[in-house]
N, C-alpha and C positions, 0 to 999 in steps of 0.2 A: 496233215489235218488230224489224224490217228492219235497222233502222239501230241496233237494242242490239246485234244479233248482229255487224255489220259493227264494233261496236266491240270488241267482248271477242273474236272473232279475231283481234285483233294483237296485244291485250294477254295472248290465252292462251298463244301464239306466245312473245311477250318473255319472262315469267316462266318458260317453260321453258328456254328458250337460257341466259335469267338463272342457272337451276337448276344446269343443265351445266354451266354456266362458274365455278361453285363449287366443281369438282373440281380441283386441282393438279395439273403435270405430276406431282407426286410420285404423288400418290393415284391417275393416268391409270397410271403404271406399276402400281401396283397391282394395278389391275381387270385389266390384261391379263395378270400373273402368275396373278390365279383364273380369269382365261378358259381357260388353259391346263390348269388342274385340272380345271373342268368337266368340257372336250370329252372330256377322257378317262374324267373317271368315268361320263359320260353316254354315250358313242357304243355300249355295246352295248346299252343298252336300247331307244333309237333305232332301232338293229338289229331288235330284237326283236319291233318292231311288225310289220313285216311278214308273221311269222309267225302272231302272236297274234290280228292283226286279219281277217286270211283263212281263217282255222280254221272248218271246219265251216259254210261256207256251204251247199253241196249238196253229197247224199251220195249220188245215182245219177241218172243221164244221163238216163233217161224223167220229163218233166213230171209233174206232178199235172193229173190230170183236170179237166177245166175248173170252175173256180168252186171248188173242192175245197180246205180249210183243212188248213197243217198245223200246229200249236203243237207247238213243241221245248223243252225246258229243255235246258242244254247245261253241261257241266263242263270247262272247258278247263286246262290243263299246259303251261307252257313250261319244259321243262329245260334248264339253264344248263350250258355245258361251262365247263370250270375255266380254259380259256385267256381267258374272257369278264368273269370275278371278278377281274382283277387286272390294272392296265398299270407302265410301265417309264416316270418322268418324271425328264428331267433336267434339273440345276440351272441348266446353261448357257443352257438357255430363257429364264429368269427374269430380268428388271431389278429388282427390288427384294427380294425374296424367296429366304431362303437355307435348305436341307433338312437339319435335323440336326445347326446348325453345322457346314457347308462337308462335307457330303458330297456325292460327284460326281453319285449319283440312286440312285436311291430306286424299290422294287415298293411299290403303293400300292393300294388299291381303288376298284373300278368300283361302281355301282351296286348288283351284283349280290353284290359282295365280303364281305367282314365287318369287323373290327376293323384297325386298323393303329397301329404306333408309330412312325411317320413324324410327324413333327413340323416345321410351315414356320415360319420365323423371318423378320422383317421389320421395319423401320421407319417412322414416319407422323409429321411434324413434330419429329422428335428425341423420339419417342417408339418403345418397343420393343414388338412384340407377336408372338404365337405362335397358332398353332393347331394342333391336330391332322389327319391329313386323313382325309377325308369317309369315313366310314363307311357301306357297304351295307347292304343288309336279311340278306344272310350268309345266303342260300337258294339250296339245291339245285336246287330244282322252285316253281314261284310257282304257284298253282291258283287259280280264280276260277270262276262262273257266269256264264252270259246267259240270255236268253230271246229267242226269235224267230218271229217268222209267215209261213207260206211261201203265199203264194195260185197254182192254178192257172190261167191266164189263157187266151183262146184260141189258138190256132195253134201248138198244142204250146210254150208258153212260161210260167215260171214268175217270178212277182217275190217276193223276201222281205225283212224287214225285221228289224234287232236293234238291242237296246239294254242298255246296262249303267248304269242311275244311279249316281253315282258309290261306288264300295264300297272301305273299305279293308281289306287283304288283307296281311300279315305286314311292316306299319309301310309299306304301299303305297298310295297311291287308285290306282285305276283307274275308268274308266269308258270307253263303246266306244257309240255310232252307226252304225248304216250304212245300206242298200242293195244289193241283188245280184240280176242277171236270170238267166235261164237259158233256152237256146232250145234244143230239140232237134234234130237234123239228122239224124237217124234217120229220119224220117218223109220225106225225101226218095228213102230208098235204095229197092230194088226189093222188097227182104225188110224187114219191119219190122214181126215177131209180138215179143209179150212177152218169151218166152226168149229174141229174138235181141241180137248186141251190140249195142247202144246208142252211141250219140256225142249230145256236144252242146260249146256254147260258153258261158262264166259269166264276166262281166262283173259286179263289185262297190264299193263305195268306202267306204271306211269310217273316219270320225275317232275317233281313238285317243288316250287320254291317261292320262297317268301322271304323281302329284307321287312324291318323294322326299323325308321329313324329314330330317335331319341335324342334329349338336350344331353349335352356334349357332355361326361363322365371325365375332368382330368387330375391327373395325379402327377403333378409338376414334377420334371425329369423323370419320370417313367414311362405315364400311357395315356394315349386320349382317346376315348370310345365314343362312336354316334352312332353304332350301326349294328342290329345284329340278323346272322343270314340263318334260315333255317331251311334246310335243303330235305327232301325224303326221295327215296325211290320206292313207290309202293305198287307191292303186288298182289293182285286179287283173284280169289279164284270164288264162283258161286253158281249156284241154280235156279234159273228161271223157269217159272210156270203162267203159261197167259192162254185168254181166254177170250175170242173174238164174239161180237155179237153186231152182226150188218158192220156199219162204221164206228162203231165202238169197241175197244178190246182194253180187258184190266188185267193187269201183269204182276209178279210180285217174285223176290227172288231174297234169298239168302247164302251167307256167302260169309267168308274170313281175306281181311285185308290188312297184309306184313308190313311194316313201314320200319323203312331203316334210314333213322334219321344222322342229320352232321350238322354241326353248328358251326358261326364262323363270325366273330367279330369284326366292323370297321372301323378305321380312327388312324390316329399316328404315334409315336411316340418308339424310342428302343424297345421297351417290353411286349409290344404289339405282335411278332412272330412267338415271341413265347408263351403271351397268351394265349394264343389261338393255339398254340400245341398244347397247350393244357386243357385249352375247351374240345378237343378230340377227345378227351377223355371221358366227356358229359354223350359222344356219340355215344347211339340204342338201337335195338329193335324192338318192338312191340306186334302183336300180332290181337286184332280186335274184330270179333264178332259185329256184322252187320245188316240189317234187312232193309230192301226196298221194296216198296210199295208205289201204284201207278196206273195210269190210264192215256191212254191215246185217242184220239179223233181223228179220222182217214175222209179227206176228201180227194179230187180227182185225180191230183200230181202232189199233193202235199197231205202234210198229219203234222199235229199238235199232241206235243207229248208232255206230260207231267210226273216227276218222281220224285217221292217225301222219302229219304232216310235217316233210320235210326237208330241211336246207340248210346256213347256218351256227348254227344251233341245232334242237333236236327239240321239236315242238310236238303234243302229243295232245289228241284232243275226241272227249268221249263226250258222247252226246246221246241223250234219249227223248221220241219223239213222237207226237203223238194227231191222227191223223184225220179231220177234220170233215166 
């Protein structure tokens, strides 16, 4: 068995290089005219993870009592600003690919955008082809669900977990994973009753992902694109200050959220794994300043929590949780 594996690694090796090297410079310009469309119709959703994926982690600075369960459903909102639906590509980027018969560039859509009459023109072996460009989901506000469970641990320290199977949400998947600790630092100060302010530190990480369908991009005997993935694993680190009053308590925290994003094409065609190793090259990290804001409602086994975040988009999570 040693020695089948030591053979079909080189031969798996050859058959892809083989693979690659079936694209032509012609068809290599290509790929890098759609790499260009991509990054722009993809980089504010990209963006967007960082928002969506740190939403409503914790929603006040005092732990849960040791051992002490909390179950949330959570309904999350990310609203889209209008500068985020639309970029500005020009032709002069482009080796093979012309916008409109020779106009100079083109507003076109992002992810987030809607329809466009933007039309790329191009050619492939002396052959002529067209597509339109990449059309958004053309929404305001994108809303989706999670579910998560907050455990009380000892030493004023809280750990919880979420998860989104993957769900699709107005021609969206999404799905979401995480992690997130929280340590109170309150219980260090001299004062540290119930009603007094609160502090702590929330450390989170969370894998994020989002496809994108699209009408079908083909470039006869090269590639055919419908799909594009955008994956992030983002990590957050911030400080919470909250502030109980009877059954009301308003929270507010600041914080920086890393996001290292990957991209990933779907479709069919020979150039398809070459694309996609070319779109690795569009992978990033970003790291983006964020603040939440919020309030909760405590009734006898359950709280109604709310939290607005902001940055370069506005992200709302309302969430209802039951006490164990």
């Amino acid at each position: 068995m040693k020695n089948f594996k030591i053979f079909i690694l080189p031969a798996f090796i050859f058959s892809v290089s083989n693979m690659l090297g079936q694209v032509p410079p012609e068809g290599q310009e290509i790929v890098d005219d759609l790499l260009h469309i991509a990054k722009g119709f993809a980089t504010p959703a990209s963006e967007s993870t960082a928002y969506q994926g740190t939403a409503g982690w914790f929603t006040s600075a005092r732990a849960l009592d040791e051992w002490d369960v909390d179950v949330s459903v959570h309904g999350n909102g990310l609203f889209v600003p209008s500068s985020k639906k639309e970029f500005t590509i020009n032709a002069g980027v482009f080796k093979n690919l012309s916008i409109n018969e020779g106009v100079a560039s083109a507003v076109v859509p992002t992810a987030f955008g809607g329809d466009s009459e933007v039309v790329f023109n191009g050619s492939f072996q002396g052959n002529d082809f067209s597509f339109e460009a990449i059309q958004g989901v053309d929404k305001g506000a994108l809303i989706y669900p999670f579910a998560q469970v907050s455990v009380g641990l000892p030493f004023d320290t809280e750990i919880g977990v979420r998860l989104l199977p993957e769900l699709e949400v107005d021609g969206s998947k999404f799905s979401t994973y995480g992690i997130g600790l929280k340590h109170n630092f309150s219980q260090y100060f001299r004062f540290n009753n119930e009603e007094d302010l609160q502090l702590a530190g929330i450390l989170s990480y969370n894998i994020f992902d989002v496809k994108y369908e699209f009408e079908q991009i083909s470039v006869p005997n090269l590639v055919n694109l419908n799909l594009i993935d955008v994956s992030a694993g983002v990590w957050m680190a911030e400080v919470m200050a909250s502030k109980k009053y009877e059954n009301f308590e308003i929270f507010g925290a600041l914080g920086v959220a890393q996001s290292d994003f990957e991209y990933e094409f779907g479709g069919t065609g020979v150039a398809l794994p070459f694309v996609n190793s070319q779109m690795a090259t569009l992978n990033d990290k970003e790291a983006q300043f964020k603040g939440d804001i919020g309030f909760n409602l405590y009734f006898d086994r359950f709280k109604i929590s709310t939290m607005a975040t902001a940055g370069k988009f506005v992200n709302l999570n309302l969430g209802l949780h039951f006490i164990l």
